[in-house]
C-alpha positions as CSV (number, residue, x, y, z in Angstrom):
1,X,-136.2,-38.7,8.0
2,X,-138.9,-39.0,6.1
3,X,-138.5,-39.8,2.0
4,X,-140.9,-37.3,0.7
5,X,-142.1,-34.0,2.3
6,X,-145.7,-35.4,2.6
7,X,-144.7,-38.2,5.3
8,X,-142.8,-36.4,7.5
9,X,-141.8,-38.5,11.3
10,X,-140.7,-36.9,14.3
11,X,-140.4,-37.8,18.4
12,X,-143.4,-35.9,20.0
13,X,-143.3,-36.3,23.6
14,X,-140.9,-39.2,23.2
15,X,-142.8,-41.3,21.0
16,X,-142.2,-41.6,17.4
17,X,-144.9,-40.5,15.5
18,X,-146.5,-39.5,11.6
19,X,-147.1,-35.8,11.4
20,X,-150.3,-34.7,10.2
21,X,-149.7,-30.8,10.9
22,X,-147.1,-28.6,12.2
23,X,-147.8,-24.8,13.9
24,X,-151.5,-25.5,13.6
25,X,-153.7,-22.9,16.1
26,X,-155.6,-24.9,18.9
27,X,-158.7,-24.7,17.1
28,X,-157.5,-26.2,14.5
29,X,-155.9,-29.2,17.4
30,X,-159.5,-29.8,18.5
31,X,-161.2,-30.0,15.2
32,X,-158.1,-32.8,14.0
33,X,-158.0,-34.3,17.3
34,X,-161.7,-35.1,17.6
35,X,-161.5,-36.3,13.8
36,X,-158.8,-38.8,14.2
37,X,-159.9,-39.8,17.8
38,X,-162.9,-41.1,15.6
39,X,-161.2,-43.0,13.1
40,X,-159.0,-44.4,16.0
41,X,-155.8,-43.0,15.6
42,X,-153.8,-42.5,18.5
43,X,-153.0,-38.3,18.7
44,X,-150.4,-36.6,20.6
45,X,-150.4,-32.8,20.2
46,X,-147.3,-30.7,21.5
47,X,-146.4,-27.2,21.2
48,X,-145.0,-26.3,18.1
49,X,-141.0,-24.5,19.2
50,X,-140.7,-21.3,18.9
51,X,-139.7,-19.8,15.9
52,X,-136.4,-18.0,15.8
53,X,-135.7,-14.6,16.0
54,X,-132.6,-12.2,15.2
55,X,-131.2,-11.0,18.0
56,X,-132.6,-7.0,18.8
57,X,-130.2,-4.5,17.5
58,X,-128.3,-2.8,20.7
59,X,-130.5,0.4,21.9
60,X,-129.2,3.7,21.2
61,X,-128.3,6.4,23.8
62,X,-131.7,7.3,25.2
63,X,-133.5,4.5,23.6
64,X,-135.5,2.5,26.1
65,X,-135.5,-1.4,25.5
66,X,-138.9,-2.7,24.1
67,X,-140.2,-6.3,24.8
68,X,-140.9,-8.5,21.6
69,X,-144.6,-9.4,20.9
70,X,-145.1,-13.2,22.5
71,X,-144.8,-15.4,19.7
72,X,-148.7,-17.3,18.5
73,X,-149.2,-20.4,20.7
74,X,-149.0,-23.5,17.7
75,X,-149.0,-27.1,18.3
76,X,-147.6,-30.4,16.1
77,X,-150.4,-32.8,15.4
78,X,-149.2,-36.1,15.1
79,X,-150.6,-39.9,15.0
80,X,-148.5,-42.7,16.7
81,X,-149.3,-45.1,13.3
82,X,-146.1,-44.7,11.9
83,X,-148.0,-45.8,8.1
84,X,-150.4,-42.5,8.4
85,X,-150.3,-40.2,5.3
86,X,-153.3,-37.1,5.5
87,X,-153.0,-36.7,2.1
88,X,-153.8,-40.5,1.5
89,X,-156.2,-41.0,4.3
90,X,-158.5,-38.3,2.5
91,X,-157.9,-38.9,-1.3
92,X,-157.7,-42.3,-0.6
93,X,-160.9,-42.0,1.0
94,X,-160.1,-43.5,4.0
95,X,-161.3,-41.2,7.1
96,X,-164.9,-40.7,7.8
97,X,-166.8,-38.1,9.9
98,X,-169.4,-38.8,13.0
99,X,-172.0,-38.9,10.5
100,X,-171.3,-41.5,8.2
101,X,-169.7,-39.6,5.2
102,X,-165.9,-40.1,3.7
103,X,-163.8,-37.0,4.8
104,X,-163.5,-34.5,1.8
105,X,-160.3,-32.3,1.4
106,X,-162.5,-29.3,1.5
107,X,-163.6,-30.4,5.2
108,X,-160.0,-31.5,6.5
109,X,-159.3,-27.4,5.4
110,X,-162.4,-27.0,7.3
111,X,-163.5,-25.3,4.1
112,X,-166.9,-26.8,4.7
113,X,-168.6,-27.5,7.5
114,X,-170.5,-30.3,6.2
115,X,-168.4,-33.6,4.1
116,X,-170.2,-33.5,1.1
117,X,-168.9,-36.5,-0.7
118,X,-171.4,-37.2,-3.2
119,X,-170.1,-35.0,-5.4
120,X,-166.0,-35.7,-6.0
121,X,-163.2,-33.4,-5.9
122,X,-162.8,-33.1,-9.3
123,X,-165.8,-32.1,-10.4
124,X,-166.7,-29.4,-8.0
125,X,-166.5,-25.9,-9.7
């Protein structure tokens, strides 16, 4: 159990790991994946559970049974260094891109396509 909601720990695939995201889409898998593959993190990605539903209401006389909508395929990010924080790693400055530049928090929301860390956070309009 983690102390703060921020660095959250969980088993994924039977190894205890630091999660970065939870019900993220597989785009969004790839992008992280590739990122922290790069900064040589360790990554194990498993499919998020499925939410929970209420059980359908009992049909009526004449009603015919409609299947529910498959739920959206979402997976659990997570990093097997157990002292991985995402919100340190990128205010603290710590990841970088392919390129050479520090990972901005605009480019971990994938915001922007380029890290443009000349500029800080804080002074960006």
């Amino acid at each position: 159990m983690a102390i703060n909601k921020n660095h959250e720990f969980d088993d994924l695939d039977g190894i205890k790991c630091s999660i970065v995201e939870k019900n993220v889409s597989a785009e969004r898998v790839e992008f992280l994946k590739q990122l922290l593959e790069f900064n040589r993190y360790t990554v194990v990605v498993v499919p998020s559970p499925a939410p929970k539903a209420a059980a359908p209401a009992a049909p009526k006389e004449g009603e015919t049974i409609s299947q529910p909508a498959p739920a959206p395929s979402t997976f659990t990010i997570g990093v097997t260094d157990l002292k991985f924080n995402p919100t340190n790693a990128i205010f603290g400055r710590m990841l970088r891109t392919k390129d050479g530049h520090i990972v901005t928090a605009a480019y971990w929301q994938q915001k922007d396509s380029v890290s443009n860390d000349e500029i800080p956070y804080f002074e960006k309009e």
